[in-house]
C-alpha positions in Angstrom: 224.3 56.8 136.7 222.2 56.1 139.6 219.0 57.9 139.5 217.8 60.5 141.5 214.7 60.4 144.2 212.4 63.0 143.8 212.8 66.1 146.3 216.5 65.6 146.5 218.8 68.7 146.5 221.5 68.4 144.2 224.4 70.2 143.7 226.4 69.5 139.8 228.5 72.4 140.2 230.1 74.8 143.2 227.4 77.4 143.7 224.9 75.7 141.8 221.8 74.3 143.5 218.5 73.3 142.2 215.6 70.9 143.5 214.3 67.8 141.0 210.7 68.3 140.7 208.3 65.3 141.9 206.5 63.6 139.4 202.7 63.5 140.0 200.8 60.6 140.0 197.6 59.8 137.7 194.4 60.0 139.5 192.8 58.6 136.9 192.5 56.7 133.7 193.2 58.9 130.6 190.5 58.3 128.7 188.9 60.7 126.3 185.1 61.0 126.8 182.8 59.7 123.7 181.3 63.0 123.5 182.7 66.8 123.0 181.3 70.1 124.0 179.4 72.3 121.3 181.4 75.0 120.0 180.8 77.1 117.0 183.3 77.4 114.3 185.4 80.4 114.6 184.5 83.6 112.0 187.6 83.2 109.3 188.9 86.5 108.4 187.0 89.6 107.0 186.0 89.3 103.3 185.5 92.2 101.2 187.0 94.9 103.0 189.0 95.9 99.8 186.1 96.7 98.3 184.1 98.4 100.7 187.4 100.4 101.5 187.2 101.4 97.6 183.4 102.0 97.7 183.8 104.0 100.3 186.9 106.1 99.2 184.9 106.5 95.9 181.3 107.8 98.2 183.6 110.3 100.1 185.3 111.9 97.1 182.0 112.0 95.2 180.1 113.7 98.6 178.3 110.3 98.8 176.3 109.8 95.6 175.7 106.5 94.6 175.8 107.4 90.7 179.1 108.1 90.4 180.2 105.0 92.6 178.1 102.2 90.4 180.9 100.2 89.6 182.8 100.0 93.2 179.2 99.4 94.9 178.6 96.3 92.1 181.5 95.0 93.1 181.2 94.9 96.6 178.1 93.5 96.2 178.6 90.6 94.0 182.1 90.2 96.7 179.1 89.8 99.6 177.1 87.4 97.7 180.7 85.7 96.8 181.3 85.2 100.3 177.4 84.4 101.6 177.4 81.5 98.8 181.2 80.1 100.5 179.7 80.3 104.0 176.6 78.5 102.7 179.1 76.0 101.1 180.7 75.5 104.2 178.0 75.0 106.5 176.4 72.3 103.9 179.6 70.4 104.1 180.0 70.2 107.7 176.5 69.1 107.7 177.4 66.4 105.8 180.6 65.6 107.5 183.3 66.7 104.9 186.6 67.9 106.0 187.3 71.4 104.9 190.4 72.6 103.4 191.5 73.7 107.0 191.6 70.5 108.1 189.6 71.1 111.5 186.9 68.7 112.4 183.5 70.8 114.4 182.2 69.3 117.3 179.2 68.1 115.3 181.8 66.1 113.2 183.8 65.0 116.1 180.8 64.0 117.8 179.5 61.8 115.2 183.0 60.2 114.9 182.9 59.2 118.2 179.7 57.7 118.3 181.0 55.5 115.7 184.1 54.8 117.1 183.3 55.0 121.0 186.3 54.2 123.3 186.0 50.7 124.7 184.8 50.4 128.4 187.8 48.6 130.4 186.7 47.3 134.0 188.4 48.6 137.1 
């Protein structure tokens, strides 16, 4: 089948027409740079909501007296201190360079594995 130059109108079928799109050329080299732009890692979702929906529940039906809600305000806050220790965690390892379980590299990490393995300079 011969093929078809770029522009061309071509008709397959009676009452069908279409134009081929032209391809665009390259301007330049692709070539990715040796350094990415900063960005901070996205917030995961919300932790602890469950409990501070049930502390809160448990302050409304008790007009808001912290006596009778002990054990749903102890366990929100051991939750927060739960989730502050994690973040903590997290921040350490990508300090460090260790992949999370999310399997997305930061820009720090990305950075320093570029600087490692920089992109070889090809001349023109």
């Amino acid at each position: 089948m011969a093929r078809i130059p770029p522009g061309v109108i071509i008709n397959p079928a009676p009452g069908v027409r279409y134009k081929v799109p032209a391809v665009k050329k390259i301007q330049k080299e692709l070539i990715l740079k040796d350094k990415v732009k900063f960005q901070r890692n996205r917030l995961g979702a919300a932790t602890c909501l469950t409990e501070m929906s049930l502390m809160m529940a448990c302050w409304k039906e008790n007009d808001f007296k912290d006596s009778a809600c002990a054990k749903e305000i102890a366990a929100f806050h051991k939750c927060t201190e739960e989730a502050t220790k994690e973040r903590r965690r997290v921040r350490e390892a990508d300090k460090k360079g260790i992949v999370q379980q999310e399997g997305r590299l930061s820009s720090r990490n990305v950075n320093k594995l570029l600087q490692r393995f920089p992109h070889p300079v090809t001349p023109h």
